[in-house]
PQR file of N, CA, C, O and H, with PARSE charges and radii, in Angstrom:
ATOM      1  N   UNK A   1     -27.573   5.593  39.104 -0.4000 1.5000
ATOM      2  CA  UNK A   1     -27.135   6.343  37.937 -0.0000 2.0000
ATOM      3  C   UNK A   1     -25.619   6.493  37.926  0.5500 1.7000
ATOM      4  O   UNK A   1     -25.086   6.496  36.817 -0.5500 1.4000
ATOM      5  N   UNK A   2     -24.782   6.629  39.105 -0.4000 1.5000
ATOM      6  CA  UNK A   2     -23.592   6.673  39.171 -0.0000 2.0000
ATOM      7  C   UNK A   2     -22.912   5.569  38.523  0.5500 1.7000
ATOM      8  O   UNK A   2     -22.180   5.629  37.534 -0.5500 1.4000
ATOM      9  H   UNK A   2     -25.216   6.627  40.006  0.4000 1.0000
ATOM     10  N   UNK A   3     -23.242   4.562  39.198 -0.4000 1.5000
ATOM     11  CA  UNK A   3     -22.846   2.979  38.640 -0.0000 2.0000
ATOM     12  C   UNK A   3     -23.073   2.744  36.930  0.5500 1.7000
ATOM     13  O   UNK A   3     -22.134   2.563  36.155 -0.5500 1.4000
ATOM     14  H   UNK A   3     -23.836   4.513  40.001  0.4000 1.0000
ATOM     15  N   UNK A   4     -24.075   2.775  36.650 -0.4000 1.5000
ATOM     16  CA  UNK A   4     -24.022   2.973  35.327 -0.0000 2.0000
ATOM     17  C   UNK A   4     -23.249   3.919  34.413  0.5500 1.7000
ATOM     18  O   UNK A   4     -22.937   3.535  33.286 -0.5500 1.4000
ATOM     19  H   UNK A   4     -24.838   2.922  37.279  0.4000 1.0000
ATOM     20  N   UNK A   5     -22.839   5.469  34.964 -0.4000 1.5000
ATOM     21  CA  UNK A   5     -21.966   6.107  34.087 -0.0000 2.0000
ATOM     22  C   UNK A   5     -20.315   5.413  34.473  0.5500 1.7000
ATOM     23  O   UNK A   5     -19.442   5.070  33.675 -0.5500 1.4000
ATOM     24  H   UNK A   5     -23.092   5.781  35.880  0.4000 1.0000
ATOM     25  N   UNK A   6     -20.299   5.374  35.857 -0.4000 1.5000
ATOM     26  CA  UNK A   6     -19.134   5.130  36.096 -0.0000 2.0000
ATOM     27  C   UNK A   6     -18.446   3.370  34.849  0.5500 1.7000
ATOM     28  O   UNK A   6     -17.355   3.131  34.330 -0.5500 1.4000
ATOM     29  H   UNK A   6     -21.008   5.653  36.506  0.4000 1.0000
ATOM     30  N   UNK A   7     -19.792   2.584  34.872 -0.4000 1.5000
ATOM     31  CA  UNK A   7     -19.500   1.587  33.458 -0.0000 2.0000
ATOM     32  C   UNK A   7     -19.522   2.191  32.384  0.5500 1.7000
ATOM     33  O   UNK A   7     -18.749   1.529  31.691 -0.5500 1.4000
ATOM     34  H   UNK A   7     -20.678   2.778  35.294  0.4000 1.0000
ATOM     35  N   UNK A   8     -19.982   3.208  31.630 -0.4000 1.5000
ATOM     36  CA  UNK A   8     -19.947   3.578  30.798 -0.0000 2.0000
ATOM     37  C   UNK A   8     -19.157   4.043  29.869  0.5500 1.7000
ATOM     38  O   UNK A   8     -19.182   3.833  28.657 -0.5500 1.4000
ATOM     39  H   UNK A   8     -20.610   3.746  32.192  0.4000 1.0000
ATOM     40  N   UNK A   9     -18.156   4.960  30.765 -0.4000 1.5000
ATOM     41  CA  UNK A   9     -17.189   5.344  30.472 -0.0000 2.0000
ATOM     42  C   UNK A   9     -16.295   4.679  30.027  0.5500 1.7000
ATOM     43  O   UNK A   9     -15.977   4.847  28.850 -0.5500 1.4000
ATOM     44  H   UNK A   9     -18.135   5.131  31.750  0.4000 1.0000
ATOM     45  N   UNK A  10     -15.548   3.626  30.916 -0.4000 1.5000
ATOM     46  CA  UNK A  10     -14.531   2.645  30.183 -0.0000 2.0000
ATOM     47  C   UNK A  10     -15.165   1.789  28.881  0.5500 1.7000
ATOM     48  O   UNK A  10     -14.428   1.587  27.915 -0.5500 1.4000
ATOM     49  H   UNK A  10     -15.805   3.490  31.872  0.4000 1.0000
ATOM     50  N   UNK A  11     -16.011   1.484  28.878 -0.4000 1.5000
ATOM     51  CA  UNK A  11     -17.103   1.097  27.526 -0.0000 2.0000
ATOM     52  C   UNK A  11     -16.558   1.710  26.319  0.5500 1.7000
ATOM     53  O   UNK A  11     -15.935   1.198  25.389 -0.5500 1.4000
ATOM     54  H   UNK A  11     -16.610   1.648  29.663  0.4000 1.0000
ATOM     55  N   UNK A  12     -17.060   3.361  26.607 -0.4000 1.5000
ATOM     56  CA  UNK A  12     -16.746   4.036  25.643 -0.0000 2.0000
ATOM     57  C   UNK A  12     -15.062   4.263  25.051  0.5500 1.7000
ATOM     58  O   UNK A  12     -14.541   4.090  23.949 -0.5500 1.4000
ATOM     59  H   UNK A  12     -17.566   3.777  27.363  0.4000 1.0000
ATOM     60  N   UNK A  13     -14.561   4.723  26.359 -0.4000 1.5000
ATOM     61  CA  UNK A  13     -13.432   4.320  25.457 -0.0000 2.0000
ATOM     62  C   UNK A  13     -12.684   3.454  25.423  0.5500 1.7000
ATOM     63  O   UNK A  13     -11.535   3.819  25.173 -0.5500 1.4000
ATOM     64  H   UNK A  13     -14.984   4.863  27.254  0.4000 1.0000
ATOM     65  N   UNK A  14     -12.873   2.036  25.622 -0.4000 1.5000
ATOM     66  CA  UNK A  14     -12.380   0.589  24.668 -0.0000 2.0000
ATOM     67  C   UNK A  14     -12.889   0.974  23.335  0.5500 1.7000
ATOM     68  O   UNK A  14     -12.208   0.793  22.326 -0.5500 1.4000
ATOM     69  H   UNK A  14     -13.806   1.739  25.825  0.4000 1.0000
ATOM     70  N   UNK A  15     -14.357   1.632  23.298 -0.4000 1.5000
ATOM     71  CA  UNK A  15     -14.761   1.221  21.646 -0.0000 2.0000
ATOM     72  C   UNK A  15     -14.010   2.203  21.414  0.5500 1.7000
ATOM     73  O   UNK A  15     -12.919   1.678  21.192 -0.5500 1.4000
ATOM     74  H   UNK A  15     -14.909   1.779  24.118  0.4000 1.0000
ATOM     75  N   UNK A  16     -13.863   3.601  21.297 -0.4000 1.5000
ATOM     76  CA  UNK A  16     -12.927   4.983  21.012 -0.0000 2.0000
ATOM     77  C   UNK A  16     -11.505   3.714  20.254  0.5500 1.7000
ATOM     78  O   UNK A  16     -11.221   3.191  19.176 -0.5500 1.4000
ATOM     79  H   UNK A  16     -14.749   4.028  21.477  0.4000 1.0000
ATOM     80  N   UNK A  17     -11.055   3.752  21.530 -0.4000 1.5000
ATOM     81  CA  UNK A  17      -9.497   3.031  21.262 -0.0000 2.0000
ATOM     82  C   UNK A  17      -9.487   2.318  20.018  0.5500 1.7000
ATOM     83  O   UNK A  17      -8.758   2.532  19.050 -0.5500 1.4000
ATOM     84  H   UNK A  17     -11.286   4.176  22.405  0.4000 1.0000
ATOM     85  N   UNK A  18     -10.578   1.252  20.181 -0.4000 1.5000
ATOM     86  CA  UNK A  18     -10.745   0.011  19.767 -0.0000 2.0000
ATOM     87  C   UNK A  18     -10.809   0.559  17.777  0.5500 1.7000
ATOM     88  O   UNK A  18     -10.248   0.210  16.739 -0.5500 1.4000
ATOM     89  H   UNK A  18     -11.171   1.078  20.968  0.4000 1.0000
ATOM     90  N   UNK A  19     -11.797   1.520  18.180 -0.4000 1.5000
ATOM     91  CA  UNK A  19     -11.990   2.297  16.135 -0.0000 2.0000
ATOM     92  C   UNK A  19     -10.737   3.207  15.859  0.5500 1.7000
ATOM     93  O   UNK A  19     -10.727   3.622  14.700 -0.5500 1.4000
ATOM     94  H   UNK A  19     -12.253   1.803  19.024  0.4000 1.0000
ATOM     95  N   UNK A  20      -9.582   3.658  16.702 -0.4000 1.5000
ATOM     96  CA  UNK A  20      -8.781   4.239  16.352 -0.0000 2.0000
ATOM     97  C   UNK A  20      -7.322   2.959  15.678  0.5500 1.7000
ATOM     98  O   UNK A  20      -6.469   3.136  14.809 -0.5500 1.4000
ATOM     99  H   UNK A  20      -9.590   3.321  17.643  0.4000 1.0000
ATOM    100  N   UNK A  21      -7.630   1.685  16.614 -0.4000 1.5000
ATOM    101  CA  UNK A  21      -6.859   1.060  16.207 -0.0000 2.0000
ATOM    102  C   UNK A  21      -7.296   0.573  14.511  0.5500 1.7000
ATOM    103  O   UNK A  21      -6.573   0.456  13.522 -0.5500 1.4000
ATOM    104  H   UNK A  21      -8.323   1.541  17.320  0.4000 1.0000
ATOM    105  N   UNK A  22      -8.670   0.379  14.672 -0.4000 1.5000
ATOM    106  CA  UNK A  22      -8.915  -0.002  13.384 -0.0000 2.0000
ATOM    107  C   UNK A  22      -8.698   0.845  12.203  0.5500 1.7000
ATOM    108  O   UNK A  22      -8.374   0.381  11.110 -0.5500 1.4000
ATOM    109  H   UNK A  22      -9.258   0.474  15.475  0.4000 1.0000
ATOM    110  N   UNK A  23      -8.897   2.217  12.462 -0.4000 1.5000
ATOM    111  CA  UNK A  23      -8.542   3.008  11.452 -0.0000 2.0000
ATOM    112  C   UNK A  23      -6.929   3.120  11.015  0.5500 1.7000
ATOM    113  O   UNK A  23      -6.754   3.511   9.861 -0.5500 1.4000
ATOM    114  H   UNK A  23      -9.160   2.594  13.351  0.4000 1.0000
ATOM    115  N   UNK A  24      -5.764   2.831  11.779 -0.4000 1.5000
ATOM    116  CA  UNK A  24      -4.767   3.123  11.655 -0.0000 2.0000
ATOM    117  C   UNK A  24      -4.320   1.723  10.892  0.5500 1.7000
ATOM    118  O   UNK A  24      -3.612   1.594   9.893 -0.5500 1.4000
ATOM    119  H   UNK A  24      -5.907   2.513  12.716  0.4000 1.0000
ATOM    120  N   UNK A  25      -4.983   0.706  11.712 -0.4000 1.5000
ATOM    121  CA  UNK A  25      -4.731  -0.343  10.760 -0.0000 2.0000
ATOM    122  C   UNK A  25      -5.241  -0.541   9.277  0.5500 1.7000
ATOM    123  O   UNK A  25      -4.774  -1.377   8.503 -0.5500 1.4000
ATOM    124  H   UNK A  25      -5.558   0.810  12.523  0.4000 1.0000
ATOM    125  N   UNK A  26      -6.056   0.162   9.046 -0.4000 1.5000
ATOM    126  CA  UNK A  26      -6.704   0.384   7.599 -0.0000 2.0000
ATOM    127  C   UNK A  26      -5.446   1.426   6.941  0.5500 1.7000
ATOM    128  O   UNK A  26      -4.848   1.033   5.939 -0.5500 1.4000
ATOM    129  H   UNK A  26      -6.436   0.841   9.675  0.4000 1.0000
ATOM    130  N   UNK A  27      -5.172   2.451   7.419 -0.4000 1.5000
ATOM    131  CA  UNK A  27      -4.418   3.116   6.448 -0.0000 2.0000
ATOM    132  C   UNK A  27      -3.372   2.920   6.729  0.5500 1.7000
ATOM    133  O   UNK A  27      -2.795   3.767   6.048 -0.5500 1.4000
ATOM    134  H   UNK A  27      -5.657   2.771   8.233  0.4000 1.0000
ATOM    135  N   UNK A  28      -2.096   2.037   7.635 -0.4000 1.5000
ATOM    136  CA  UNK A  28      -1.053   1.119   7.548 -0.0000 2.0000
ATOM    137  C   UNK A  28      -1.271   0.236   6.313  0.5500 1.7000
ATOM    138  O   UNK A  28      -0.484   0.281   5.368 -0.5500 1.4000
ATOM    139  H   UNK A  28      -2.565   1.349   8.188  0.4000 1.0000
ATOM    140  N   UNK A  29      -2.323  -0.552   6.326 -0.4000 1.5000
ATOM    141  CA  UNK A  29      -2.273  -1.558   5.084 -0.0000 2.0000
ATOM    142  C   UNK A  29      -2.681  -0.680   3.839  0.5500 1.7000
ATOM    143  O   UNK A  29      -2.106  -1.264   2.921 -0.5500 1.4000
ATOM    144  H   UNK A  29      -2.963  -0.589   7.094  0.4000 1.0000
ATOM    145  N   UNK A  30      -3.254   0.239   3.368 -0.4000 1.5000
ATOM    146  CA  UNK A  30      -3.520   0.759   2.367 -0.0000 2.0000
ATOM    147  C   UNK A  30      -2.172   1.310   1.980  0.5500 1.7000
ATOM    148  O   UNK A  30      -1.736   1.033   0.863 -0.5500 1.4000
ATOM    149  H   UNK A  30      -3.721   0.713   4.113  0.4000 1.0000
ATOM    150  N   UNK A  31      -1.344   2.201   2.950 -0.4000 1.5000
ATOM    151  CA  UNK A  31       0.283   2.989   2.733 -0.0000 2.0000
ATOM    152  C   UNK A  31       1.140   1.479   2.084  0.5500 1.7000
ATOM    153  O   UNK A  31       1.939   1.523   1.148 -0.5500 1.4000
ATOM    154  H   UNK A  31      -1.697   2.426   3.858  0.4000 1.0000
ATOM    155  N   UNK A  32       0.706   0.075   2.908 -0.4000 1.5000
ATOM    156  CA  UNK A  32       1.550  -0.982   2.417 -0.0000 2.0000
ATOM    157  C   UNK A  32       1.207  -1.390   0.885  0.5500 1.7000
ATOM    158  O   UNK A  32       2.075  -1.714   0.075 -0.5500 1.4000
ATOM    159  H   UNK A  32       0.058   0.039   3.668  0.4000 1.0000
ATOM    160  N   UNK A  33      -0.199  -1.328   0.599 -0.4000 1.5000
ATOM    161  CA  UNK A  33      -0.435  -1.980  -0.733 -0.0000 2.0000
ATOM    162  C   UNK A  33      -0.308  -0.879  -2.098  0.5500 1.7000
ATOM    163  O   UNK A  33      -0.568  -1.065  -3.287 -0.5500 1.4000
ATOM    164  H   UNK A  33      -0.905  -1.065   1.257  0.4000 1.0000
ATOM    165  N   UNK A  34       0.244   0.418  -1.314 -0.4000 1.5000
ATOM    166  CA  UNK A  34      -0.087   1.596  -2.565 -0.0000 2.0000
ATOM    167  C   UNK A  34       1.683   1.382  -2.869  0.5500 1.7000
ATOM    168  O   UNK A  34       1.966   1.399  -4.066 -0.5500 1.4000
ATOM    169  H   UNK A  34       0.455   0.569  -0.348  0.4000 1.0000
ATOM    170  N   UNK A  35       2.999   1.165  -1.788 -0.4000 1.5000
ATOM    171  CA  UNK A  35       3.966   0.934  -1.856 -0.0000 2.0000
ATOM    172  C   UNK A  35       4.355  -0.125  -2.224  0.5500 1.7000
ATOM    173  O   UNK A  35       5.485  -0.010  -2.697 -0.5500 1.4000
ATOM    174  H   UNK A  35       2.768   1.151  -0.815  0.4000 1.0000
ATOM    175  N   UNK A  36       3.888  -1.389  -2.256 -0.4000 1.5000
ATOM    176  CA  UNK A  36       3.823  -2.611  -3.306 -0.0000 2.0000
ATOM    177  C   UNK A  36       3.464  -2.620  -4.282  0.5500 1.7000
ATOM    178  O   UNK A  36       4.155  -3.357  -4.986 -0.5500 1.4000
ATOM    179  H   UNK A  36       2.970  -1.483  -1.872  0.4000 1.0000
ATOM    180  N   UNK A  37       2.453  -2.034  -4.940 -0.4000 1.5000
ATOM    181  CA  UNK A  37       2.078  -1.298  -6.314 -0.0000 2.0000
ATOM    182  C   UNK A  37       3.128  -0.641  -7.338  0.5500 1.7000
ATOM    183  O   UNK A  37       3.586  -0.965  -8.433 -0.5500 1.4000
ATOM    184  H   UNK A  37       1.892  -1.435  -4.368  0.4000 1.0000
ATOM    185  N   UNK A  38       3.268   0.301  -6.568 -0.4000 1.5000
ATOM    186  CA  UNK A  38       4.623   1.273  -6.946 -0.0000 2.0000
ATOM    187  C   UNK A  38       5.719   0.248  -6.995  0.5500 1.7000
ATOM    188  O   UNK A  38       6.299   0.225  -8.080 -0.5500 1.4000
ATOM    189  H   UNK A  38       2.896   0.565  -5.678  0.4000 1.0000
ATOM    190  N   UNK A  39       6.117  -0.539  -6.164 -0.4000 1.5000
ATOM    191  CA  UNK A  39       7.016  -1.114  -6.449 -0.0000 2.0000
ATOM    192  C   UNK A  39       7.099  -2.363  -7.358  0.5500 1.7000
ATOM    193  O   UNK A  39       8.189  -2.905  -7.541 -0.5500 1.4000
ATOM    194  H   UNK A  39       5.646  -0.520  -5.282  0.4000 1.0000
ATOM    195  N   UNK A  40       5.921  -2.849  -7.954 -0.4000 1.5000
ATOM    196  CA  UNK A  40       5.853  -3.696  -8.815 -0.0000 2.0000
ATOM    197  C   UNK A  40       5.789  -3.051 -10.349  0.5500 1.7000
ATOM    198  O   UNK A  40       6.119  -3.523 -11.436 -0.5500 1.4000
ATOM    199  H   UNK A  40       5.036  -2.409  -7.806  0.4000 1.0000
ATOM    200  N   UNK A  41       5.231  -1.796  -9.973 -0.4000 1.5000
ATOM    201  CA  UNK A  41       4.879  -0.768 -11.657 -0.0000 2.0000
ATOM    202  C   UNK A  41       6.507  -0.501 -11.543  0.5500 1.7000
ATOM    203  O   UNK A  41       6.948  -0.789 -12.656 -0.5500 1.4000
ATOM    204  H   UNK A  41       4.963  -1.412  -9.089  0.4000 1.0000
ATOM    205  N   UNK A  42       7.322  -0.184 -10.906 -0.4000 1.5000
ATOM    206  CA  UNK A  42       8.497   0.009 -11.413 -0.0000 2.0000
ATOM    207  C   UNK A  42       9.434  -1.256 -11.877  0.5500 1.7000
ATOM    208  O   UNK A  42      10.459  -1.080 -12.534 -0.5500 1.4000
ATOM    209  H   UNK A  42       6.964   0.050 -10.002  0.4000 1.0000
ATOM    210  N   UNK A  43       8.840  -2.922 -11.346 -0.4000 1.5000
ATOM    211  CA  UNK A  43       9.659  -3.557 -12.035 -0.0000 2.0000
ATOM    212  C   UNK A  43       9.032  -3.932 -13.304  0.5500 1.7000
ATOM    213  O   UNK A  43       9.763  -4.107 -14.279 -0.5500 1.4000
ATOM    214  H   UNK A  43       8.007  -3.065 -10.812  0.4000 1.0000
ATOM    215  N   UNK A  44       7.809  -4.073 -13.403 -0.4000 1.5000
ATOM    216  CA  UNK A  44       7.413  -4.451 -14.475 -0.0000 2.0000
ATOM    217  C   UNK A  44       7.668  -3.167 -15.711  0.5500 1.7000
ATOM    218  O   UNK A  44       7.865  -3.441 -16.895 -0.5500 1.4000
ATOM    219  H   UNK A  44       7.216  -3.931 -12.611  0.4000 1.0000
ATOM    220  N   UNK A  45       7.630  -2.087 -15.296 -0.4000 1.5000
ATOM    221  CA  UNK A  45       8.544  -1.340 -15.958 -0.0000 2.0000
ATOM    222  C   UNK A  45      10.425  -1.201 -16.686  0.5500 1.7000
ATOM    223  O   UNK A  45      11.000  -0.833 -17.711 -0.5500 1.4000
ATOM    224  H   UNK A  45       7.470  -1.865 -14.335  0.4000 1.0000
ATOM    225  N   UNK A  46      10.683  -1.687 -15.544 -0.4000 1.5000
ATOM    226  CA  UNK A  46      12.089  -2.383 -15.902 -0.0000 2.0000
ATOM    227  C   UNK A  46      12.276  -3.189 -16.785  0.5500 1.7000
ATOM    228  O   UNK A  46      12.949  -3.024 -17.802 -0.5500 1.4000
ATOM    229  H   UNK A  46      10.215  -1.986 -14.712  0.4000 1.0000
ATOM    230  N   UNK A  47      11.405  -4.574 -16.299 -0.4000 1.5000
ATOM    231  CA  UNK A  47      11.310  -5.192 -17.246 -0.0000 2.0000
ATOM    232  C   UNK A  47      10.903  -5.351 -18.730  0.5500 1.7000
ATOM    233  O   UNK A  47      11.497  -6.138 -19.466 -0.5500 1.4000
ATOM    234  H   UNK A  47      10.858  -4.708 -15.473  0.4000 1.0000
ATOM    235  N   UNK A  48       9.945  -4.636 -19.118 -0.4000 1.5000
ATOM    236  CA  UNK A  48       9.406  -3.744 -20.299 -0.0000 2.0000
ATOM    237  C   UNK A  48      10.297  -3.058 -21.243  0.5500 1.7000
ATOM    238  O   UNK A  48      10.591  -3.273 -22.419 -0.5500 1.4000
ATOM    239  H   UNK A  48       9.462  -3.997 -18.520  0.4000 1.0000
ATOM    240  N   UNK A  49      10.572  -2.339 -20.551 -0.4000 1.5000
ATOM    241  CA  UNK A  49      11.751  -1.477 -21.333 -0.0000 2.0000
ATOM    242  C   UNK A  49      13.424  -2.319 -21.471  0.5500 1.7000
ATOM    243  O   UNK A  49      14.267  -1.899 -22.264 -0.5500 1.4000
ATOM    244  H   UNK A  49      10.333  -2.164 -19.596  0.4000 1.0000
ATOM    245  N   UNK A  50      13.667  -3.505 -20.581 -0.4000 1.5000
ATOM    246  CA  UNK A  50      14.390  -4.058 -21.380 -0.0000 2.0000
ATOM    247  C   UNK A  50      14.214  -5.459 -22.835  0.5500 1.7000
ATOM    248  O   UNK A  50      15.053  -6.073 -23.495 -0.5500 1.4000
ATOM    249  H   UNK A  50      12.982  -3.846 -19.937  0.4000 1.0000
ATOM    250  N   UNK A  51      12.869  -5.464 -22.807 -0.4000 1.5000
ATOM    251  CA  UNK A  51      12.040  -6.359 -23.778 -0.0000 2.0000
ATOM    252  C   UNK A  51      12.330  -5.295 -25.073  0.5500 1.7000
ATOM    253  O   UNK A  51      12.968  -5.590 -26.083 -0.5500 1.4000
ATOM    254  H   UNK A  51      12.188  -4.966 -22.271  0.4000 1.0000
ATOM    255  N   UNK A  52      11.853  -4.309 -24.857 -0.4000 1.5000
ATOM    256  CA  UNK A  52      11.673  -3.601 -26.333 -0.0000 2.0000
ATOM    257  C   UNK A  52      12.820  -3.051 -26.029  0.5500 1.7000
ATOM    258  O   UNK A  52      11.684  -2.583 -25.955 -0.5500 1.4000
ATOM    259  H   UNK A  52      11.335  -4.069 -24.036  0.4000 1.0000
ATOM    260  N   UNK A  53      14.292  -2.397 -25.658 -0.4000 1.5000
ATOM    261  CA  UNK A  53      15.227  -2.192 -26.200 -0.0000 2.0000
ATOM    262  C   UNK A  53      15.744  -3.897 -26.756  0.5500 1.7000
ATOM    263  O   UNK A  53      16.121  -3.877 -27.928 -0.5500 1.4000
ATOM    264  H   UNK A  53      15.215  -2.777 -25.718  0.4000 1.0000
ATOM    265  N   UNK A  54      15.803  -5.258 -26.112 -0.4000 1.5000
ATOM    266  CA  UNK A  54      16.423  -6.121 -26.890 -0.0000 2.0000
ATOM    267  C   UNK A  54      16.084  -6.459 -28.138  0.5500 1.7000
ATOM    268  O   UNK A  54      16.813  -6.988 -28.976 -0.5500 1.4000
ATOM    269  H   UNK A  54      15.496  -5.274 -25.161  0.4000 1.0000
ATOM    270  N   UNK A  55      14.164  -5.919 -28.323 -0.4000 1.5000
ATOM    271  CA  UNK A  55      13.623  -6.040 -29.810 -0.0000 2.0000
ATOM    272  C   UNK A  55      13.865  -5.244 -30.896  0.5500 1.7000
ATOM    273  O   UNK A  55      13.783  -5.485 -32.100 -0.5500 1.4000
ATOM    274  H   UNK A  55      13.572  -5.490 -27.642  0.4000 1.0000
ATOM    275  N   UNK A  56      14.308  -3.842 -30.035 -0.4000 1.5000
ATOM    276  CA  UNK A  56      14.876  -3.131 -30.983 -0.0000 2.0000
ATOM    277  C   UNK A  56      16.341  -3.109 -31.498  0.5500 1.7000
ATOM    278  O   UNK A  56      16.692  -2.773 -32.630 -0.5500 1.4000
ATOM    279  H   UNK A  56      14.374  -3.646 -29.057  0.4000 1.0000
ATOM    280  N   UNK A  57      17.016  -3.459 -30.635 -0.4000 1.5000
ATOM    281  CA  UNK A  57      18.475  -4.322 -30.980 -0.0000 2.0000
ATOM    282  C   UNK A  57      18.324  -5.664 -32.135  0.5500 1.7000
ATOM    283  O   UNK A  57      19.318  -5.766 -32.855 -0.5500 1.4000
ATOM    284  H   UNK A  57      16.731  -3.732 -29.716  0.4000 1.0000
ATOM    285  N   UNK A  58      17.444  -6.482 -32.344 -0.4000 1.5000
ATOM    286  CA  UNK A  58      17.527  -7.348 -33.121 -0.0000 2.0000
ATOM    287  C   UNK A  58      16.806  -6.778 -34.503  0.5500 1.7000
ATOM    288  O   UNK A  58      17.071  -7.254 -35.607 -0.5500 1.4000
ATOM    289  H   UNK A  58      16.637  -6.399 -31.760  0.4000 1.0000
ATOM    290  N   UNK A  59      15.782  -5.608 -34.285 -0.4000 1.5000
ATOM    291  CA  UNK A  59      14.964  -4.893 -35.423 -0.0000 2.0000
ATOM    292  C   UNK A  59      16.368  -4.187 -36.080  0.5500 1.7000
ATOM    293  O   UNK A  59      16.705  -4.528 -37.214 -0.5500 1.4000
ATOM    294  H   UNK A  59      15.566  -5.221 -33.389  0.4000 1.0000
ATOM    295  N   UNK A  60      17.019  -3.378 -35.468 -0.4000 1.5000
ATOM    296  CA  UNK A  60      18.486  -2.343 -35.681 -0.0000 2.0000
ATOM    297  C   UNK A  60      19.608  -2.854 -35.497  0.5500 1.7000
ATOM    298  O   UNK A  60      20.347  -1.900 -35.256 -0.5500 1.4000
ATOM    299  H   UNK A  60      16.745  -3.101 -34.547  0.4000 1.0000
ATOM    300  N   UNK A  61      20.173  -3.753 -35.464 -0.4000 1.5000
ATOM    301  CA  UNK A  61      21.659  -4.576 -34.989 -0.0000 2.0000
ATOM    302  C   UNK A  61      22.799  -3.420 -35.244  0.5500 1.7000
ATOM    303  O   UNK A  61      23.569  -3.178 -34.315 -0.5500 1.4000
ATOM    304  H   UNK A  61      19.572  -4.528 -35.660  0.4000 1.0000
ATOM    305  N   UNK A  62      22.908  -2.805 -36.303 -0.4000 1.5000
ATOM    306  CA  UNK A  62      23.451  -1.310 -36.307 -0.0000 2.0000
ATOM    307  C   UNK A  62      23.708  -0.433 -35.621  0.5500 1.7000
ATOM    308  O   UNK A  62      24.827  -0.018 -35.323 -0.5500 1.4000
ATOM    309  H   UNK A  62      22.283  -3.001 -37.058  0.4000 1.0000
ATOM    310  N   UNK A  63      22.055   0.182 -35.092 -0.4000 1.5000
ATOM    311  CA  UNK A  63      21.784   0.813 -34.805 -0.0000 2.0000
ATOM    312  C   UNK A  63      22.703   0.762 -32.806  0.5500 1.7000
ATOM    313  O   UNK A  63      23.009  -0.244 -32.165 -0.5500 1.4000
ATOM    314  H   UNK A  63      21.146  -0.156 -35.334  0.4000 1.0000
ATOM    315  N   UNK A  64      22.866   2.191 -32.419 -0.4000 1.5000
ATOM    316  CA  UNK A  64      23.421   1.778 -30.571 -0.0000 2.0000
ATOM    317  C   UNK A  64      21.850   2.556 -29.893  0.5500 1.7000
ATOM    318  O   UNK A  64      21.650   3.771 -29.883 -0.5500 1.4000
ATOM    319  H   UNK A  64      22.618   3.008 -32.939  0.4000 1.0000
ATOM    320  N   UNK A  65      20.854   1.464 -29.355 -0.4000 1.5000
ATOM    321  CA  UNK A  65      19.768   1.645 -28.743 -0.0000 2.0000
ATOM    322  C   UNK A  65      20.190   1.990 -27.319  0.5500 1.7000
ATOM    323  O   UNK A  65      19.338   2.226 -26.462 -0.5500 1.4000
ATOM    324  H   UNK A  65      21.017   0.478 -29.364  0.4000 1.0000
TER
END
C-alpha cells in the first residue's frame, strides 16, 4: 500500500500541474484573441470613419467635415 501511494502522488500532481498549465494556456490565448479583436474593431473603425468623412467631403465640398 505504501508503494502504491508513494506512486500516486507524483501522478497526481503531474496531472494537477499538467490542468493548471492548460488552463492558463486557455486564458493567455483567449486575453490574446479578445486584444486582437479590439485591435482590429479599432482599425476597421478608423478606417470607416475615414470612408464616410471622404464621402461626405465629395457629398459637401463646401462644407469643413
Amino acid at each position: 500500500m505504501k508503494g502504491l501511494l508513494d506512486l500516486l502522488i507524483p501522478v497526481v500532481l503531474v496531472f494537477v500541474g499538467a490542468l493548471v498549465v492548460v488552463i492558463v494556456g486557455f486564458w493567455a490565448w483567449g486575453a490574446w484573441d479578445a486584444r486582437q479583436a479590439r485591435r482590429q474593431t479599432a482599425e476597421t473603425r478608423a478606417r470607416f470613419d475615414a470612408i464616410v468623412a471622404a464621402d461626405l467631403h465629395d457629398v459637401f465640398p463646401a462644407e469643413d467635415c
